[in-house]
C-alpha positions in Angstrom: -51.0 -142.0 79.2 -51.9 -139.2 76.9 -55.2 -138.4 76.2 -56.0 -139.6 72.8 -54.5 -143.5 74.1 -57.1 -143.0 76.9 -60.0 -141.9 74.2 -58.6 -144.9 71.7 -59.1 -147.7 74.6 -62.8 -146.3 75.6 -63.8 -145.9 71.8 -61.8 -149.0 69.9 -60.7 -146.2 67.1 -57.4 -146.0 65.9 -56.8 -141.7 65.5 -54.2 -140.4 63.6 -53.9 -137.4 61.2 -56.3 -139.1 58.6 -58.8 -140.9 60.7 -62.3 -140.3 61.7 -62.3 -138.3 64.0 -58.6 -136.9 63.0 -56.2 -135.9 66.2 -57.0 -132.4 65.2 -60.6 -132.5 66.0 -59.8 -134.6 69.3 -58.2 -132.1 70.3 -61.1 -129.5 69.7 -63.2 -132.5 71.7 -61.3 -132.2 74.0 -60.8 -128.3 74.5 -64.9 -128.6 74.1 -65.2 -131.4 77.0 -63.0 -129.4 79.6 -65.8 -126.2 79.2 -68.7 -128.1 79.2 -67.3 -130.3 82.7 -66.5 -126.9 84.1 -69.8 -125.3 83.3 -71.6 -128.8 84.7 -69.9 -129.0 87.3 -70.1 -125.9 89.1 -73.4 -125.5 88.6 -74.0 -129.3 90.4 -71.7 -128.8 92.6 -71.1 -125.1 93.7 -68.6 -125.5 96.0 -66.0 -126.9 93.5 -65.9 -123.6 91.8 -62.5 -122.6 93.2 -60.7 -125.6 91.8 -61.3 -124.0 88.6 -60.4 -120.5 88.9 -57.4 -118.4 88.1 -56.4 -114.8 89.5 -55.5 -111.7 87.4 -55.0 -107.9 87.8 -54.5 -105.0 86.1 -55.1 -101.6 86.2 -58.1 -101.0 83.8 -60.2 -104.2 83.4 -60.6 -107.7 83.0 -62.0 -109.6 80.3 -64.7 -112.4 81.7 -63.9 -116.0 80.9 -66.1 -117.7 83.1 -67.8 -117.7 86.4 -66.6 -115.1 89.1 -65.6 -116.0 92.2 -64.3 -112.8 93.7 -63.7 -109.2 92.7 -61.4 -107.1 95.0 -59.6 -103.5 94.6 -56.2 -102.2 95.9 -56.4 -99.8 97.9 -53.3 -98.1 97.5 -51.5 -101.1 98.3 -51.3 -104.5 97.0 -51.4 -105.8 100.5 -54.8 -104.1 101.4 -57.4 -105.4 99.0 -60.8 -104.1 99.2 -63.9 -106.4 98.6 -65.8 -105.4 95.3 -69.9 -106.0 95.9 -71.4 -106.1 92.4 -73.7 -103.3 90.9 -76.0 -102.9 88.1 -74.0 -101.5 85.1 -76.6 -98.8 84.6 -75.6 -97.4 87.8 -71.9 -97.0 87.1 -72.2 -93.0 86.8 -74.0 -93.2 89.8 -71.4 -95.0 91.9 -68.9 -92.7 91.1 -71.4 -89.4 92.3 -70.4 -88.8 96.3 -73.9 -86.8 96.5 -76.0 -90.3 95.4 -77.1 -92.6 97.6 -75.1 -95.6 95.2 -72.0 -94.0 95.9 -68.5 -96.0 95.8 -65.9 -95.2 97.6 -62.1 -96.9 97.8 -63.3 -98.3 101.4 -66.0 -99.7 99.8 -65.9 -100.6 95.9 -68.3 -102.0 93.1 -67.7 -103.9 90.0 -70.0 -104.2 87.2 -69.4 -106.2 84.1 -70.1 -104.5 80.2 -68.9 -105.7 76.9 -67.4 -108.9 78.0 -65.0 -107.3 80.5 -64.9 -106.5 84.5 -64.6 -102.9 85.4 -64.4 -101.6 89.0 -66.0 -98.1 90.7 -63.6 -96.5 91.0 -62.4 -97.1 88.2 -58.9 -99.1 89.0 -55.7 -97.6 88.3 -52.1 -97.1 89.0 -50.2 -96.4 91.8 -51.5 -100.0 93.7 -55.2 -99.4 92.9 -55.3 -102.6 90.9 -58.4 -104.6 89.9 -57.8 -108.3 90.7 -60.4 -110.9 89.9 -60.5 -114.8 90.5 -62.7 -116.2 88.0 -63.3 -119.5 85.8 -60.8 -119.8 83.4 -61.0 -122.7 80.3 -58.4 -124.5 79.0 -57.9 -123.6 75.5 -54.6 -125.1 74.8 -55.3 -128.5 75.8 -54.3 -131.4 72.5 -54.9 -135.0 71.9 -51.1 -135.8 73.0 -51.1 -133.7 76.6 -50.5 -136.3 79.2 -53.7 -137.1 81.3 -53.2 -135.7 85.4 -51.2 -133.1 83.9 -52.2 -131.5 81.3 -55.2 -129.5 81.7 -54.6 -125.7 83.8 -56.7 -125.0 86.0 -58.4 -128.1 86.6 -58.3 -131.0 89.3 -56.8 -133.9 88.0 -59.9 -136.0 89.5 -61.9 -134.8 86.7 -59.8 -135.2 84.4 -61.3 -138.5 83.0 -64.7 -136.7 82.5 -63.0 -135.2 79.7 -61.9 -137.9 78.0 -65.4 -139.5 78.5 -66.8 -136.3 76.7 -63.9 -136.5 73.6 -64.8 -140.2 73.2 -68.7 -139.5 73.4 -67.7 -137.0 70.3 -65.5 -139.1 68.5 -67.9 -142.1 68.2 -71.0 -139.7 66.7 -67.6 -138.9 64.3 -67.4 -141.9 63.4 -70.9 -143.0 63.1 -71.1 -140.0 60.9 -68.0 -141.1 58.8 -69.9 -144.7 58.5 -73.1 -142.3 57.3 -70.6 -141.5 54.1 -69.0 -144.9 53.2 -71.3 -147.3 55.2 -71.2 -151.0 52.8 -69.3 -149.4 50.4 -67.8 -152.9 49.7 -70.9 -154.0 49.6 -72.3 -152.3 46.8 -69.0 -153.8 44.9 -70.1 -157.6 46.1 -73.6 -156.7 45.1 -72.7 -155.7 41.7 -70.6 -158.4 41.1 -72.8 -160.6 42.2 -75.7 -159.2 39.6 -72.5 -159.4 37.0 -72.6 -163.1 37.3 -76.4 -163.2 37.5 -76.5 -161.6 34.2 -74.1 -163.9 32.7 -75.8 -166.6 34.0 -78.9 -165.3 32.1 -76.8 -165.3 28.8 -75.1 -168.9 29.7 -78.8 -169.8 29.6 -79.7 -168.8 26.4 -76.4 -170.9 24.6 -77.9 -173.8 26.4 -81.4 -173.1 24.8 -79.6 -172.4 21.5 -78.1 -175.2 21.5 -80.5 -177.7 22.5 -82.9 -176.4 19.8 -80.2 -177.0 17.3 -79.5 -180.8 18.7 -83.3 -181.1 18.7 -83.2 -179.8 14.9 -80.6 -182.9 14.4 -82.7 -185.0 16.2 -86.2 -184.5 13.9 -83.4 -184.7 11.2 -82.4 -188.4 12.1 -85.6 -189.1 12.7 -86.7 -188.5 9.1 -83.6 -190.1 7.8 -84.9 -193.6 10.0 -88.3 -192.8 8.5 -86.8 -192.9 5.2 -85.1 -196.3 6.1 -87.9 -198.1 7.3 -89.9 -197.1 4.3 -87.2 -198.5 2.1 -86.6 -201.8 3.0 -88.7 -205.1 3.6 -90.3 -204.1 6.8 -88.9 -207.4 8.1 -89.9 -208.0 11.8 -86.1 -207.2 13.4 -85.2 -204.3 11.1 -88.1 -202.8 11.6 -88.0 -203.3 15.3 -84.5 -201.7 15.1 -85.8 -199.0 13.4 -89.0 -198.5 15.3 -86.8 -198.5 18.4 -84.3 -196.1 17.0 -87.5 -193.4 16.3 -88.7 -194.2 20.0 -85.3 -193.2 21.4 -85.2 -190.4 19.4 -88.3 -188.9 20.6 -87.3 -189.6 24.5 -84.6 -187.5 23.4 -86.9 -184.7 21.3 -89.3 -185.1 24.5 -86.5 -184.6 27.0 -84.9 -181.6 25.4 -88.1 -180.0 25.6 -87.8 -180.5 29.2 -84.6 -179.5 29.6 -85.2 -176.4 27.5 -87.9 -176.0 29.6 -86.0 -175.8 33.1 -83.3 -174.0 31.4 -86.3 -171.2 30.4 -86.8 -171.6 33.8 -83.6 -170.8 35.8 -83.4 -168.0 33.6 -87.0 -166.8 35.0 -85.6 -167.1 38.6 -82.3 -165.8 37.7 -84.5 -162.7 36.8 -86.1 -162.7 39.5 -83.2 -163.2 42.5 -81.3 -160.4 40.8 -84.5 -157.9 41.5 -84.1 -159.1 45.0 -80.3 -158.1 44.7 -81.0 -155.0 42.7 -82.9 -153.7 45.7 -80.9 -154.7 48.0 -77.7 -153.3 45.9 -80.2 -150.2 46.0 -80.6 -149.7 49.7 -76.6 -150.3 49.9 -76.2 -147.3 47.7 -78.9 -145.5 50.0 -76.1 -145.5 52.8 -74.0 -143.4 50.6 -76.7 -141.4 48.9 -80.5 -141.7 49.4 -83.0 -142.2 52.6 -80.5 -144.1 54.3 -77.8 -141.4 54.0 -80.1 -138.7 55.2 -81.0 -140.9 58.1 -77.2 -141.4 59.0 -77.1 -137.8 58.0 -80.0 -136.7 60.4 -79.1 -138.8 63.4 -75.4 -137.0 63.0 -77.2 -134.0 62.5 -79.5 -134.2 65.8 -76.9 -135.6 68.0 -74.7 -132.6 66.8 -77.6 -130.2 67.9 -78.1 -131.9 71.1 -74.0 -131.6 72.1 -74.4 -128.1 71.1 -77.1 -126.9 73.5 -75.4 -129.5 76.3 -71.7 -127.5 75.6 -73.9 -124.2 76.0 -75.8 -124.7 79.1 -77.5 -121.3 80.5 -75.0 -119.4 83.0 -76.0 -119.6 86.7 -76.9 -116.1 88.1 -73.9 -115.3 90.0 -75.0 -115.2 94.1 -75.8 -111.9 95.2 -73.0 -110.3 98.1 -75.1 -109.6 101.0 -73.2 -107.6 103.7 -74.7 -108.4 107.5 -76.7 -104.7 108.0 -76.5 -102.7 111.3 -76.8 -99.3 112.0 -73.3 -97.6 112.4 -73.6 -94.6 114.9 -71.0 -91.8 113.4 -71.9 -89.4 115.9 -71.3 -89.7 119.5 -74.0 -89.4 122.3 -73.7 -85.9 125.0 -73.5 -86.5 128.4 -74.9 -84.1 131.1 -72.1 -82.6 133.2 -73.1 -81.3 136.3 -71.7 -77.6 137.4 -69.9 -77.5 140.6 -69.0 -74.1 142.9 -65.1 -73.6 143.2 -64.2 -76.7 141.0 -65.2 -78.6 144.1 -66.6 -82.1 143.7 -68.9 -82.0 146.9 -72.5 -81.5 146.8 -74.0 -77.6 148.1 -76.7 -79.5 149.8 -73.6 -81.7 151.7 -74.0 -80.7 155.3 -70.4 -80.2 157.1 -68.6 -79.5 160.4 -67.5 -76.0 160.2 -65.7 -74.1 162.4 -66.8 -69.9 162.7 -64.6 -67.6 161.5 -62.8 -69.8 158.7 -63.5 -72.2 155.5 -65.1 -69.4 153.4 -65.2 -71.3 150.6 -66.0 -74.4 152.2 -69.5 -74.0 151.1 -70.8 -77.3 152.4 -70.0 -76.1 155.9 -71.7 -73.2 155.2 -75.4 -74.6 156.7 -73.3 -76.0 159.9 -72.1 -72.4 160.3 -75.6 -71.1 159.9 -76.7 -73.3 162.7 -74.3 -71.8 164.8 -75.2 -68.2 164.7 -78.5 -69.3 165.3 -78.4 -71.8 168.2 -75.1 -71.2 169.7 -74.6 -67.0 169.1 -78.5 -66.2 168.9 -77.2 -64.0 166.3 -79.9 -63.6 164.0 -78.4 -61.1 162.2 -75.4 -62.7 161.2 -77.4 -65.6 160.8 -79.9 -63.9 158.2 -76.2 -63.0 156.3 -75.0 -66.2 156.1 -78.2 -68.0 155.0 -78.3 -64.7 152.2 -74.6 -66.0 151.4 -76.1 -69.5 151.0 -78.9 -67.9 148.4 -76.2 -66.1 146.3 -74.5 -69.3 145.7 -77.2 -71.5 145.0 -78.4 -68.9 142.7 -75.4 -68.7 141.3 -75.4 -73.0 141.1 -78.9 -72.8 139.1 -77.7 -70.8 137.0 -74.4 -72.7 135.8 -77.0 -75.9 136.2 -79.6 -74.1 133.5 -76.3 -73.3 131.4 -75.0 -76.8 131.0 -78.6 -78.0 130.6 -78.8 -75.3 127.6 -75.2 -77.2 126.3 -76.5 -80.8 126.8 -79.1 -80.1 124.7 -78.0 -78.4 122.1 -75.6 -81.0 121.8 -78.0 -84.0 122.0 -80.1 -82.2 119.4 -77.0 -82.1 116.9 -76.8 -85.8 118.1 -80.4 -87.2 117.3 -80.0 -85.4 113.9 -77.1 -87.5 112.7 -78.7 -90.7 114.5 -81.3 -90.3 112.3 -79.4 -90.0 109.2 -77.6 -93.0 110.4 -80.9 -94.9 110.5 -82.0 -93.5 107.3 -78.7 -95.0 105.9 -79.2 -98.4 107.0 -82.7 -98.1 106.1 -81.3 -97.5 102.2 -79.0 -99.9 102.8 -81.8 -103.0 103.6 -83.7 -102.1 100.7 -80.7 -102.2 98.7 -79.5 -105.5 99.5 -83.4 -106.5 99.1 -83.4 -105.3 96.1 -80.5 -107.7 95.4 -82.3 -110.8 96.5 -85.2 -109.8 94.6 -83.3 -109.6 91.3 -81.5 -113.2 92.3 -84.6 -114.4 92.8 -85.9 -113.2 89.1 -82.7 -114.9 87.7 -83.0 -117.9 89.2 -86.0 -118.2 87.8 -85.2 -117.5 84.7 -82.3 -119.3 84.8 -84.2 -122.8 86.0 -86.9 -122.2 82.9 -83.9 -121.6 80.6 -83.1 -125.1 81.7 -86.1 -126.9 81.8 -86.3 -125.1 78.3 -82.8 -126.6 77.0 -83.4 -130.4 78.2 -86.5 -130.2 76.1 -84.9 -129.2 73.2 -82.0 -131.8 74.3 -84.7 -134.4 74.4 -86.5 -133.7 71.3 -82.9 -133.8 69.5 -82.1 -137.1 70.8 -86.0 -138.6 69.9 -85.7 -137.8 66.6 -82.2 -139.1 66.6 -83.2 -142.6 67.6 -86.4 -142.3 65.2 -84.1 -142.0 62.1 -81.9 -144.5 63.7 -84.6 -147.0 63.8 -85.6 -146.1 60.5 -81.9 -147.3 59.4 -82.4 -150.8 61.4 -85.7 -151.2 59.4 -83.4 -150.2 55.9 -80.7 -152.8 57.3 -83.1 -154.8 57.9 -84.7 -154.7 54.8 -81.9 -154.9 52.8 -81.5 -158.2 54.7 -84.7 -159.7 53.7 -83.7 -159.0 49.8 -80.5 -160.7 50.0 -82.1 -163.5 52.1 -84.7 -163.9 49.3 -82.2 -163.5 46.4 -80.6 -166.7 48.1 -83.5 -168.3 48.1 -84.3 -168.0 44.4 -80.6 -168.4 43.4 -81.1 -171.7 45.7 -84.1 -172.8 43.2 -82.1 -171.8 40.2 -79.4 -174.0 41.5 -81.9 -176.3 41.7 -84.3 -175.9 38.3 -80.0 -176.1 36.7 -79.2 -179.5 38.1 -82.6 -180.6 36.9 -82.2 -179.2 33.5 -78.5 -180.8 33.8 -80.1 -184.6 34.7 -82.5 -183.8 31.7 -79.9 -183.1 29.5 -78.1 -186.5 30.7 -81.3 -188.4 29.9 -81.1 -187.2 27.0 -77.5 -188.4 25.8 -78.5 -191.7 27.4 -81.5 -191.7 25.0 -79.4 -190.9 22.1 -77.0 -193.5 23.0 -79.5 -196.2 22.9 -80.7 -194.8 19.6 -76.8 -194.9 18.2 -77.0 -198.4 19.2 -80.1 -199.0 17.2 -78.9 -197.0 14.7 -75.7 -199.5 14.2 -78.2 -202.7 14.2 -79.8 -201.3 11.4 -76.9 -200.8 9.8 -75.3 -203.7 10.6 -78.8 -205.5 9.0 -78.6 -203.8 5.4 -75.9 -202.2 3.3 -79.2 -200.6 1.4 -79.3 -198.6 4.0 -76.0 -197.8 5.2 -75.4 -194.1 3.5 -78.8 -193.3 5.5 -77.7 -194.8 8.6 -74.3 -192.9 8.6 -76.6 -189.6 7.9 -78.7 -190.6 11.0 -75.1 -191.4 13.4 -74.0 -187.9 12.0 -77.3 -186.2 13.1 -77.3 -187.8 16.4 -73.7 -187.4 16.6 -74.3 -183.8 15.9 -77.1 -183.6 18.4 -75.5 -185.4 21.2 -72.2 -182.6 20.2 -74.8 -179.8 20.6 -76.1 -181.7 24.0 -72.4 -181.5 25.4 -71.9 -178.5 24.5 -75.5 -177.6 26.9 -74.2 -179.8 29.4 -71.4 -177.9 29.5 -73.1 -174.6 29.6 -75.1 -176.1 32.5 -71.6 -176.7 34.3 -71.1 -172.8 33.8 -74.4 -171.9 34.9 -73.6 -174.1 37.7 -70.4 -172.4 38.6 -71.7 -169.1 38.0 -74.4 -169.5 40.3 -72.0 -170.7 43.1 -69.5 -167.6 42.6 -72.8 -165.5 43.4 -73.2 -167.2 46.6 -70.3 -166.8 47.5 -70.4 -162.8 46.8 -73.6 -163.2 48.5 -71.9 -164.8 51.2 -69.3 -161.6 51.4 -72.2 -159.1 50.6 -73.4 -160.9 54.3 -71.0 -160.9 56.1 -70.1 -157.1 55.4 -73.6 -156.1 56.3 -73.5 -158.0 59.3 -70.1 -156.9 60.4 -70.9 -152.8 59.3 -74.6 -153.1 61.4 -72.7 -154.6 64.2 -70.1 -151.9 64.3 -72.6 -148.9 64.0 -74.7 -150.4 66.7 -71.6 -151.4 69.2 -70.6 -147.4 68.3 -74.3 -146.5 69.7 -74.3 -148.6 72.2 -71.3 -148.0 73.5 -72.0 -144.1 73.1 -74.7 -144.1 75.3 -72.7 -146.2 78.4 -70.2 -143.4 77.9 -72.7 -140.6 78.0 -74.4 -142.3 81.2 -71.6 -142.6 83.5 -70.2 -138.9 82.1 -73.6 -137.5 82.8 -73.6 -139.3 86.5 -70.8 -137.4 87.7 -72.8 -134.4 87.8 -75.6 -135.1 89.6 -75.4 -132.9 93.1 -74.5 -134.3 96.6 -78.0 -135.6 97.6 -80.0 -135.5 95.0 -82.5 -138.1 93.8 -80.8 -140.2 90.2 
């Protein structure tokens, strides 16, 4: 499966080149999502750093690309690669001075970081004295068609899908932004042809009045023609019944074209009125394009965009200080007292021996046996005296070699305390050193933990106002709703004012029938009166003519009215169907963004 079929089934867009979002900026999502998984990730979960690391060298520097895992040096070798312990770049002269106390050596190398690259002390070289650097290194390469659980470098595939979460999180605030540009743009068509037919209606309305004043024109005509009948002839009892009844008909029918005039005046009124209602609803639909509904869309778009841009730039962790376990190292090496011994010999002058007279002159640890002898045995003091003098010579002698190798021992261990105390004074340096690296962690971490705090509060106040200018679209949607809902209702009323004035305006030809039938009785009764009775029948002809031709206006208004609904009806269903979309797009944004932001809460922690 490639990635953009993965981002298609958790978003229900169709991309290609021309969409919203296009596969071009999928991609970019995409490249976007596989930093801001890394950058979340490791700083949740430490320990997966490594699965996103590559390893370089070279023989100058390294340009950062992410989080470093380890900096070593060659040491004229590529198999013997010296750990690099980090150091503050203001101390890079220093390093390299063997007099100061921050001195790097090749045993034991620095690395500092300046100007976006990695630079070790010393300064790495040629001739296997190589810089090489395992650090974070982002995917820039990766597009919508690389196959998911193989396409991303240096990533576990187990993560994989948190990047497609985070493309399809992006591409639905695309295409909630597209919808801010073209949201109901068939709407605003049903809406203005639904005021199209309104507005006909209106002028529909007027023929009908037009013409019912001109039928009731013929009508007051006939009636003075029956006037002049019945004032003609002998008033007998049936003609002038026939007559009186012919006027009565013919004022139902003035009387009921008033009324029908009347509701006609009327459904024009209402006409007026439901195509406010549509105006303003025709209004809001143009908002989503242009307008406070557009800057809404526009500033929810807008704040969401903010709020991804701070979450794909998260503060860098402080990288974790290297701490070497102290001791002091002893360079110099401790005297030892040698004893001086007579002759080489290994026994003791004090050692008291068998000796036999006369021999073993050397053998000075017989020497006090012999003594004895002269004194006990020979009674010889004389020779006795000697020997003992002998005895004093050499332990004379003894002290004296003893005082000399004291004198050595002592120099020596002097020389010896001098460089043990150096060596202390070292490790003393040394301690505050790496406690002046924990103190400085400490300060960044610090920092680094209000930087944070910092940035969800921005996140936050992004995402509040987001959902405040989304709510104020619901309440425009919602608005624009109620218009249409009461522009139905008063095109209902005109619908039902017309097929009042229509029932009028068939009372009326009913009317006039009855009065044609009159009308014949009197002409049937006197041929006196027959030119005036054939001017009456043409004036109610012509009325009831001008009474069809408003019935069949009525028919128009009718039909008129009902093609409205029904662009209504469309001008619904849109709405409906567009709100329904845009809040199935939020919705299903935020499921999206809540099991993508799960996967980075660290081992232990409290959800």
């Amino acid at each position: 499966m490639q990635f953009e079929e993965q981002v298609e089934a958790l978003t229900g867009i169709a991309i290609d080149g021309s969409s919203d979002p296009t596969q071009t900026e999928l991609s970019a999502f995409l490249q976007d999502g596989v930093k801001d998984v890394v950058n979340r990730m490791i700083e949740a979960r430490p320990a997966e750093l490594s699965k996103f690391t590559a390893t370089t060298n070279s023989t100058s520097s390294i340009t950062k690309t992410g989080k470093i895992l380890s900096v070593v040096r060659e040491h004229d070798s590529t198999s013997i690669l010296r750990k690099c312990t980090a150091i503050d770049p203001g101390d890079r002269y220093e390093a390299t001075d063997v007099d100061s106390l921050l001195y790097r050596s090749k045993t034991s190398p620095g690395f500092y970081e300046l100007d976006g690259a990695i630079y070790t002390v010393p300064t790495a070289g040629s001739g296997n004295n190589g810089i090489v650097v395992t650090q974070v290194h982002y995917d820039t390469g990766l597009v919508y068609g690389d196959t998911v659980g193989s396409g991303i470098d240096n990533f576990p595939t187990e993560y994989e899908y948190l990047v497609a979460l985070y493309a399809a999180i992006q591409s639905l605030q695309a295409a909630m932004g597209d919808m801010s540009g073209s949201f109901n743009a068939d709407i605003g068509t049903a809406l203005t042809a639904t005021n199209t037919e309104l507005d006909e209606t209106q002028a529909v309305c007027d023929k009908i009045d037009a013409d019912l004043v001109l039928a009731k024109a013929e009508i007051v005509l006939a009636k003075g023609e029956a006037a002049e009948i019945a004032s003609n002839t002998d008033n007998s009892s049936d003609f002038e019944t026939a007559c009186d009844a012919m006027v009565t008909e013919l004022n139902k029918v003035d009387n009921v074209i008033v009324e029908a005039s009347t509701e006609f005046d009327k459904v024009d009124n209402v006409i007026v009125e439901a195509s406010t209602e549509y105006d303003e609803a025709k209004n809001l639909s143009a908002a989503y394009g242009s307008g406070a509904i557009a800057t809404a869309l526009d500033a929810i778009q807008a704040n969401v965009d903010l709020a991804n841009t701070i979450v794909d730039s998260p503060p860098v962790p402080p990288d974790v200080p290297t701490l070497s376990a102290q001791s002091v190292s002893i360079t110099g090496t401790a005297p030892v007292y040698t004893k001086p011994t007579v002759q080489g010999g290994s026994d003791e002058l004090t050692d008291v021996t068998a000796g036999t007279l006369g021999s073993a002159e050397t053998d000075f640890d017989e020497w006090f046996h012999i003594a004895g002898q002269y004194l006990e045995d020979q009674e010889d003091a004389e020779l006795a005296s000697a020997q003992l003098q002998k005895i004093a010579t050499y332990i004379s002698a003894f002290s004296q070699e003893m005082t000399s190798a004291m004198n050595a021992f002592n120099d020596a261990n002097v020389e010896y305390q001098a460089i043990l105390q150096k060596d202390i004074k070292d490790a003393d340096l040394s301690d505050a050193n790496e406690a002046r690296k924990i103190q400085k962690y400490s300060t960044e971490i610090a920092e680094y933990q209000a930087e944070l705090g910092e940035m969800n509060q921005r996140v936050q106040g992004y995402l509040n106002t987001a959902q405040g200018y989304s709510n104020e679209v619901q309440a425009y949607a919602t608005a624009g709703q109620t218009f249409i809902n009461t522009g139905n209702a008063y095109l209902a009323e005109a619908n039902a004012i017309a097929g009042q004035g229509s029932a009028y305006i068939s009372e009326a030809q009913a009317y006039i029938s009855q009065a044609q039938g009159y009308a014949a009785e009197v002409g049937a009764r006197s041929t006196f009166v027959g030119a005036k009775s054939q001017a009456v029948q043409g004036h109610i002809s012509t009325a009831q003519s001008y009474v069809a031709s408003a019935q069949g206006f009525a028919s128009e208004v009718q039909s008129k009215i009902n093609i409205a609904n029904g662009y209504i009806a469309e001008t619904t269903a849109r709405l409906q169907s567009d709100v329904t979309k845009y809040q199935w797009f939020q919705e299903q944004s935020l499921r999206l963004k809540t099991q993508y932001d799960a996967a980075f809460i660290s081992p232990g922690a409290s959800e």
